[in-house]
N, C-alpha and C positions, 0 to 999 in steps of 0.2 A: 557466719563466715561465708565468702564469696568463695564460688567456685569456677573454674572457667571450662566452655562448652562452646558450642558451636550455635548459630543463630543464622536461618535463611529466610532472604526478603522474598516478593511476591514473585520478581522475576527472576529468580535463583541466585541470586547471589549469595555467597555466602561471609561473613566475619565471626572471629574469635570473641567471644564476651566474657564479662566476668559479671555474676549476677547469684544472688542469695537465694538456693534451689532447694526449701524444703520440699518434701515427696509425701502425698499421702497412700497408701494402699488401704485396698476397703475389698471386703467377701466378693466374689463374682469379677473379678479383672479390672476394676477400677482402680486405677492410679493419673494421678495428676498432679500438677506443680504448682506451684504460689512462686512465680518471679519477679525480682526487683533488682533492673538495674540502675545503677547509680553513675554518674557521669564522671569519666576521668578518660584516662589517656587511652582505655581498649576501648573502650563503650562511643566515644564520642563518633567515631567512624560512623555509624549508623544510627544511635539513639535517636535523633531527629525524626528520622524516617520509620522506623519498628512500629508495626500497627499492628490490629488485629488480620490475620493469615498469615503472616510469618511462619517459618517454625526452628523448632529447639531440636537438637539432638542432644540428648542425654543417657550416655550408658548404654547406646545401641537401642533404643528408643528415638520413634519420633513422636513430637506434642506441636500443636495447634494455637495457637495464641487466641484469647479472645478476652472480654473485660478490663480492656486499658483504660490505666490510670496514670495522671502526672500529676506533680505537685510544683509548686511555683519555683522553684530550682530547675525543673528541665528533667528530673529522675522517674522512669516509668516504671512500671510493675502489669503484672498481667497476669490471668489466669492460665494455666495450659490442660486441654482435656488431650488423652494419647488419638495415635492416629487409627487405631483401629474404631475406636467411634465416630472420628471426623468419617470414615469411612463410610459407615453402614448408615452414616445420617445423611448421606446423598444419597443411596438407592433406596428409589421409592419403590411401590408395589400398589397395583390399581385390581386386584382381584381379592375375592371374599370369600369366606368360606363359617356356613352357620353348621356347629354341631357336627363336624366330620372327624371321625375316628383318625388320629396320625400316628407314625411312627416318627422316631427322634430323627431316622433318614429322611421320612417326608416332608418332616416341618421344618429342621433347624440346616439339611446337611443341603438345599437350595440355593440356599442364601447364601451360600458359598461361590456359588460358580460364577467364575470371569471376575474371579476376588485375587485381589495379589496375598491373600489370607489364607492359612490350609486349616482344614478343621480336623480335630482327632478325637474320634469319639472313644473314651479309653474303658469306659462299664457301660451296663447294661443296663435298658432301658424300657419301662414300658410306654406302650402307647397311650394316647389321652385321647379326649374331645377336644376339636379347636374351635374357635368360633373369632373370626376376626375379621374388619372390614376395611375398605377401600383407600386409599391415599394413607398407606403408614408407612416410612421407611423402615431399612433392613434391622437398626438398633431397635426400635420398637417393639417389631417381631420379634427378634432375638429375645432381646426380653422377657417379653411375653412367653417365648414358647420355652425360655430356663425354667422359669416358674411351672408351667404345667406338667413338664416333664420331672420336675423335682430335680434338678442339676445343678448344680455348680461347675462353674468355667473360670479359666486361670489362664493369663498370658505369659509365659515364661519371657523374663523381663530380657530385652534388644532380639526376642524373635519376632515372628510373625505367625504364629501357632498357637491355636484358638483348644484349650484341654478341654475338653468335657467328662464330669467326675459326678461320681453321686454325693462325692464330699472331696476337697481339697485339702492338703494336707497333712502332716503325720503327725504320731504321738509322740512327744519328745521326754523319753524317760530320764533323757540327760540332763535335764533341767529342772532344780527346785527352786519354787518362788515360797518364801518363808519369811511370816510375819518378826522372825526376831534376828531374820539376816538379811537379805538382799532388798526388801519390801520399801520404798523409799518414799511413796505417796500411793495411797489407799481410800478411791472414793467408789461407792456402791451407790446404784438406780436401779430400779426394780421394774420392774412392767408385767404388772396380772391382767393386761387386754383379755387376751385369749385363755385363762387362769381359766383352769378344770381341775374337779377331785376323782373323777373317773373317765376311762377308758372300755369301749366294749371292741372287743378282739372277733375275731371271723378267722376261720382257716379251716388245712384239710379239706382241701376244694376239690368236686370232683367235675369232671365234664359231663354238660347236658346236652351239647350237638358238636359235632364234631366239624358241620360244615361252616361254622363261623367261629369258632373255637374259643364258643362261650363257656364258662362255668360256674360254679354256686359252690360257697362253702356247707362244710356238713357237720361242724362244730363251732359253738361262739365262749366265748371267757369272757366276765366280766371283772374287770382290774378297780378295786377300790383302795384309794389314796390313805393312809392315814392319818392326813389334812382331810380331809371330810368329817372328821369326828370335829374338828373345830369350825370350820367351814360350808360341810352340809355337804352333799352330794350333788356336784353339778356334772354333769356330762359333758365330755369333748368329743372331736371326733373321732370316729372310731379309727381301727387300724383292720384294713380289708387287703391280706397282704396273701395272693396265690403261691408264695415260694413256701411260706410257714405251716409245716405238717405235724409240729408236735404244741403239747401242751406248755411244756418248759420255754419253746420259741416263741409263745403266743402271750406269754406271762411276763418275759422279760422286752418283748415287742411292746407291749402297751404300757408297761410300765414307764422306761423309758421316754415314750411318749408324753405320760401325762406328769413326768418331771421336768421335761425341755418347757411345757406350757409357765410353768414359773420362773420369768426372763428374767435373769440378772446380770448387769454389765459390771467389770472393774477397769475401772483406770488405774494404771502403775507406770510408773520413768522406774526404771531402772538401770543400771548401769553396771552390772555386776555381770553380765553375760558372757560367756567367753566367745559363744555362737552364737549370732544376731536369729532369729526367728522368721518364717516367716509367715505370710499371710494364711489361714486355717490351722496351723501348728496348735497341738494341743500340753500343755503341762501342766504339771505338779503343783498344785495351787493349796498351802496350808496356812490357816491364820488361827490358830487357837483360841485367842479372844470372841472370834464371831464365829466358834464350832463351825469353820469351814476346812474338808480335807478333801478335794477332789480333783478333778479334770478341768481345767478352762480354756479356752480356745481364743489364740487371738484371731480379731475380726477386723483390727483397723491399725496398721500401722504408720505411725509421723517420724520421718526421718531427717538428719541433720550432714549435709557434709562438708570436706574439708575442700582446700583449693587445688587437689588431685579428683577431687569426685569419692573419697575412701569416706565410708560411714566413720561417724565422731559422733552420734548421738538419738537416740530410737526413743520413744514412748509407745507403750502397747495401750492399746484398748481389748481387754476380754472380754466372754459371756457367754454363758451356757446354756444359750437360747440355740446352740446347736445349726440353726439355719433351718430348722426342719428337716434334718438327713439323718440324726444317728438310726432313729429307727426304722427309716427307710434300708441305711447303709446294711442291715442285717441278710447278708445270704443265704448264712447255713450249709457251707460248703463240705464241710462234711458228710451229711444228712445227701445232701444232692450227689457227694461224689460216690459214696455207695451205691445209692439208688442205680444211679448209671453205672456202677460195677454189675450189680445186679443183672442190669436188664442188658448189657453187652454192649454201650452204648459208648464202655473206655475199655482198655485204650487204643488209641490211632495202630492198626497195625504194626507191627516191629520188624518189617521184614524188610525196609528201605534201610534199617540202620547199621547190621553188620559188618557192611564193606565199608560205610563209612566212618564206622568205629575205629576201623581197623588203618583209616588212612589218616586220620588225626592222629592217633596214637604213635604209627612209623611218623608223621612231620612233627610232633613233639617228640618224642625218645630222639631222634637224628638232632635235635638242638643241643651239641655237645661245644658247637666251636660259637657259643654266647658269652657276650660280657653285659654286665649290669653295675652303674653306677646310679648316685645319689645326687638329687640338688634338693633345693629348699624347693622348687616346684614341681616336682616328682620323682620320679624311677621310670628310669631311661633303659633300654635294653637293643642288644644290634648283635647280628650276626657278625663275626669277624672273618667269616670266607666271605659273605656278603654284606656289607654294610647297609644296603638299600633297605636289608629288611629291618624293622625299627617296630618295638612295644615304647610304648609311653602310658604311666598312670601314673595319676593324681586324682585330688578329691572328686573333679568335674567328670572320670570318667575312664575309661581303658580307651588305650587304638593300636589298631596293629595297622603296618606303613610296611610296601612293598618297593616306594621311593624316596627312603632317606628321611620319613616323617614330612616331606610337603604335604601330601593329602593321607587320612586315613579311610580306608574303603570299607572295613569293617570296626567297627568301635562299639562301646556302651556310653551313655552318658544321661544325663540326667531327662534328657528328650525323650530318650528309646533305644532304640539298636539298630544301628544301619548294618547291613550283611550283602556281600554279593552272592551268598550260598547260606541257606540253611536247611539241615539237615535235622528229623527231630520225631520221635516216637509219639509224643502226644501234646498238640499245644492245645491250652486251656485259653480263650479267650471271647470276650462276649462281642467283638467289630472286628472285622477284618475291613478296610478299601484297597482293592487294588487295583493302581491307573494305570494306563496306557502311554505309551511313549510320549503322545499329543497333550497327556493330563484330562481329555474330553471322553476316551471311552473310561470304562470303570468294572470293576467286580465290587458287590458288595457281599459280605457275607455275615450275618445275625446269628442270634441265636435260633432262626425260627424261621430260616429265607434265605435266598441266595438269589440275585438279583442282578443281571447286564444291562448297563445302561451308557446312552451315550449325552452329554450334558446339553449338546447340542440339539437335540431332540429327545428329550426328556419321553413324551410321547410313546417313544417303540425303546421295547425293552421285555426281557425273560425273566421272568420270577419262577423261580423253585419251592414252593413250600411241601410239608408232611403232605405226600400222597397228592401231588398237584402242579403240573406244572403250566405255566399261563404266557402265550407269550402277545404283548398285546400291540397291535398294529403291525407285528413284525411276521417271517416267514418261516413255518415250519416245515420241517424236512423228512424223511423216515425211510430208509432202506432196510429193504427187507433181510432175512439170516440168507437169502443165495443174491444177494446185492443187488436185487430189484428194483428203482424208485417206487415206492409206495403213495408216498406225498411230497412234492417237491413245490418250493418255495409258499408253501399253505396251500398248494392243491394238491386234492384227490388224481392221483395218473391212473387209475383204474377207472375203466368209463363204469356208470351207472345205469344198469338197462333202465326205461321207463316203464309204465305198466299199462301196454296198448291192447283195448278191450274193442271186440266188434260193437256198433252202434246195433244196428239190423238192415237185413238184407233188403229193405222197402227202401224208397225214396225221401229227398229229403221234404217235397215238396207235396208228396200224396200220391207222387208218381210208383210205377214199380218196373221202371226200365233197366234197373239198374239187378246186376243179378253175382252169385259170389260161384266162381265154379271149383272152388275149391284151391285155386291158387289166386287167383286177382278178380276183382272186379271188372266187369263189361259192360260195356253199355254206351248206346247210340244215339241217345238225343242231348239237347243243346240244355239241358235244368242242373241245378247244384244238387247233388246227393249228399247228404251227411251218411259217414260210412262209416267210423271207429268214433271212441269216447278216448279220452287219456285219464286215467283217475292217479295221480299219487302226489307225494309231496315234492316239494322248491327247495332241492338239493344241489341244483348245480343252475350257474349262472344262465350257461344256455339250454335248453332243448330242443337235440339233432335227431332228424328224422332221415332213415336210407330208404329210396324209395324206387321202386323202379314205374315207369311210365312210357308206354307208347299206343301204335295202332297194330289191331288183329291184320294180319296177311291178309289182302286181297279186300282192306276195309274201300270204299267207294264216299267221298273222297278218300285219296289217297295222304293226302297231309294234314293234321288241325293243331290249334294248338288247346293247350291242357294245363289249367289253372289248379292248384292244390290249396284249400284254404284253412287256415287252424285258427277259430275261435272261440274264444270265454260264450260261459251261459246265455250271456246279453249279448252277444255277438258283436262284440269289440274285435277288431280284429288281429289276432297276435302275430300271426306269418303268414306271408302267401308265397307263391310262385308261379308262374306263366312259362310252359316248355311246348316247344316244337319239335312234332313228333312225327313220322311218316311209315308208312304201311312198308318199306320195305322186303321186310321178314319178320317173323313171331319172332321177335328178341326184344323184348324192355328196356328201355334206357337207364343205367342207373344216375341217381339224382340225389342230391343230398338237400331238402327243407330246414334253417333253422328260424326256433322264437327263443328270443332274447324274452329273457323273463325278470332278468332286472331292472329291464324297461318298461315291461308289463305291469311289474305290482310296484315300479319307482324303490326295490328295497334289496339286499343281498338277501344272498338263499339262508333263509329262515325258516323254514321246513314246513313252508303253512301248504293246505290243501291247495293240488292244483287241479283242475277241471276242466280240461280241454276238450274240442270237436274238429273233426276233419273232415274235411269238406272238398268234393273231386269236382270237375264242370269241365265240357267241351263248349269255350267261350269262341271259338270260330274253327270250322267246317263242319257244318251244321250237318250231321246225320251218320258223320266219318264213326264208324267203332274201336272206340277206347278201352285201354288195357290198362289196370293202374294195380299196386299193389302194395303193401310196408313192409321192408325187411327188418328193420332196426330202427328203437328208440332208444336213445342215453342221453344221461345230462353231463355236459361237459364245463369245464370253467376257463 
């Protein structure tokens, strides 16, 4: 049966078609269409022209045309892949990365940005090895990095929100598929590729360092099948799981495992359904003939509709090949929620919720002047001192409406929860994002990190982890308990003395004109005396020297000038300066010398050895008597 949709050309145009729109859906968010239009009185408007880039809107979905075919009538057909893959198959990416540790934000939550696509990452995840290389677009990666991280993703069909699950979804106890009732076609394939009779299990893991937050387990189980009595013993792999702490977890983890290794698929049409299925849904699978009672999962659904677009007709494909998640999907949330009872770790304090208890309760108890009526598409509810305010539920979901039901501000639905206030003693959840007006800055928060970032420069960004906080490229701040700046924008405000050491009191040249009386240096002829050493570490960008500098009362000449020199071992030379100085009166001129030492060693302050000499000269009035002295060395930034 045809149905009718909307079809746009290359330069936007759009016409009404009518066209035979089976739907496939398949595990991981793949859905596509098989269309054929046929030539008549809607079609004809455009048939001629419909090529591959077109697109389909169907059901709040858009598809991509590609693979056209005609037959000698003039009737086309085409394939459609959805637009979130036409997507990510044009962003390329020209960077590599061999053997690098990611988290599921590192690797998959990227690929996101400057995307009309929002990403939700809804469980938790551990991190992998990546290793991937140069010119692969974004579906590639994507891909790629589902598989490594062990996920499944789902597109909840006419959004644009990309789910990420350890498994999609749910067990449907409402539905039995049974060999002597609903069962209407029955074909089984088998696949023993990766067919094993055991499992070896690892848990009880304890920490070996803390600073890279390795561990090793310190119990193993071996799980043996009994198919291996008929089969022999062969080994899969193991199941290396850090959340699993007891025996009974470790028993029914591997188990599991080395039953999903023996694939089997069913095909059924059925038609008995009262609620269509859908993609990962799990049910009641019993055929007594072939001793099967279990759980099967649909993995591929073919769908058929009518000329409103309303489903008329599904065939499922199952198979209990799991996708590789059941035994991953194992938490043990019990086991973990203790544990953090235990250790004080739950729950969220309860001290924000009393006055907020107390104010829901008076704005519920006060809804006395409420009326509620029935229609076939929900339960409707309004205040009648206030009409604006409006409840509406139905199956999709609750909303409460502040203006008459146009928009609802807080709701539930099958998305999530949109809230302009919540209020809440303890949320359990393994992703928190939260954006910024712009959508560019972000909060992220893990089970294991807490992380600012701006998508615009990925680059500078604050990570929180256990006992660590890092903030990289960016500026760290710290005021002290009497609101001192300590460190402002990643500098040190506290100067850092340096560690200035007398060289000796001889010359630098063999000479011994140069003489120390206790407060400055003096001395009257025209040679370089090396007179202090500087010994410490490259703690701050610059090293400032306070120095005073003049001539003794009554020196003859009366004026000279006076060069200050600071050089490395090799006598490279780090700082100098040239001052004009005159006999006026015994008073010192004060002077400030700096060596830039990021220029010196080409590096920022790295705390390596620094080794400096200072070095005084009367470079003209030859015989005039010089006063020199150091008040202060610090290294500044």
């Amino acid at each position: 049966m045809d149905t009718i949709l909307t079809v746009t050309s290359l330069n936007n145009e759009t016409y009404t078609a009518l066209a035979s729109v089976p739907r496939t859906q398949r595990i991981n968010g793949e859905r596509n269409l098989s269309l054929f239009f046929l030539r008549g009185n809607l079609n004809d408007a455009f048939i001629d022209d419909i090529e591959t880039g077109w697109t389909v809107n169907f059901k709040g979905d858009t598809y991509h045309l590609f693979n056209e075919r005609e037959d000698q009538h003039g009737n086309k057909s085409f394939d459609a892949v959805l637009d979130f893959f036409h997507h990510f198959n044009g962003r390329w990416h020209i960077d590599e990365v061999d053997g690098q540790s990611m988290t599921i934000n590192d690797s998959i939550r990227p690929l996101f940005d400057d995307s009309p696509y929002q990403l939700q990452i809804i469980d938790n995840f551990y991190a992998n090895t990546m290793s991937y290389s140069k010119q692969q677009n974004s579906t590639e990666r994507f891909i790629y990095f589902i598989g490594r991280h062990n996920a499944e993703f789902n597109i909840p069909i006419g959004t644009r929100t990309v789910e990420l699950r350890n498994k999609i979804g749910v067990r449907r106890n409402d539905i039995l598929i049974h060999e002597d009732d609903n069962l209407v076609d029955f074909n089984i394939s088998t696949d023993t590729s990766s067919f094993c009779t055991a499992i070896k299990g690892y848990y009880r893991f304890r920490e070996i360092s803390e600073e890279d937050n390795t561990k090793e387990p310190t119990r193993t189980y071996d799980y043996i099948s009994p198919m291996a009595d008929k089969y022999g013993i062969i080994w899969g792999q193991p199941v290396h799981d850090e959340r699993i702490d007891t025996l009974e977890g470790i028993q029914s983890a591997t188990q599991e495992k080395q039953e999903s290794t023996w694939k089997t698929s069913f095909e059924i049409s059925s038609g008995h359904f009262d609620t269509p299925l859908n993609i990962g849904d799990e049910v009641r699978f019993v055929v007594p003939s072939k001793s099967i009672n279990g759980y099967i999962r649909v993995v591929e659904i073919r769908e058929q509709f009518d000329e409103d677009g309303d489903l008329i007709d599904a065939s499922y494909t199952f198979g209990n090949e799991n996708i590789a998640s059941q035994y991953r999907q194992m938490q043990y949330d019990a086991v973990q929620d203790i544990s953090d009872i235990m250790q004080g770790k739950k729950p969220i304090p309860f001290s924000v919720l009393p006055q907020a208890v107390r104010e829901v309760t008076n704005v519920i108890n006060a809804g006395d002047a409420t009326q509620f009526y029935y229609r076939r598409n929900g339960i409707y509810g309004y205040n009648t001192e206030n009409p604006l305010g409006v409840t509406r539920y139905n199956a999709n979901g609750i909303g409460f409406s502040r203006d008459g039901g146009q928009t609802y501000e807080n709701a539930m639905t099958y998305l999530g929860i949109v809230a302009t206030a919540i209020t809440s003693g303890t949320i359990d959840t393994n992703n928190v994002t939260i954006y910024g007006d712009e959508g560019y800055n972000r909060i992220e928060i893990t089970g294991d990190k807490l992380k600012v970032w701006d998508s615009r420069d990925p680059e500078v960004y604050t990570e929180m982890t256990r006992g660590r906080i890092h903030a990289n490229k960016g500026a760290f701040s710290l005021n002290g308990k009497d609101g001192r700046s300590v460190i402002f924008d990643g500098y040190m405000r506290a100067a850092r003395v340096s560690n200035i050491n007398f060289f000796n009191s001889g010359a630098f040249n063999g000479e011994s004109d140069i003489v120390f009386n206790g407060m400055n240096w003096v001395w009257n002829d025209g040679n370089e005396h090396r007179i202090h050493y500087i010994d410490d570490e490259y703690k701050g960008r610059y090293m400032d020297f306070v120095i005073g500098v003049g001539l003794v009362t009554g020196s003859n000449p009366g004026t000279a000038s006076v060069t200050i020199t600071i050089t490395t071992p090799d006598d490279t030379v780090a700082g100098s300066a040239t001052y004009e100085v005159t006999a006026t009166n015994w008073n010192l001129e004060r002077k400030t010398i700096r060596v830039d030492l990021q220029a010196l060693y080409n590096s920022i302050p790295d705390y390596r050895t620094v080794f400096l000499y200072m070095q005084v000269q009367v470079t003209s009035g030859t015989g005039a008597r010089a006063a020199f002295r150091v008040n202060r060395g610090e290294f500044n930034d």
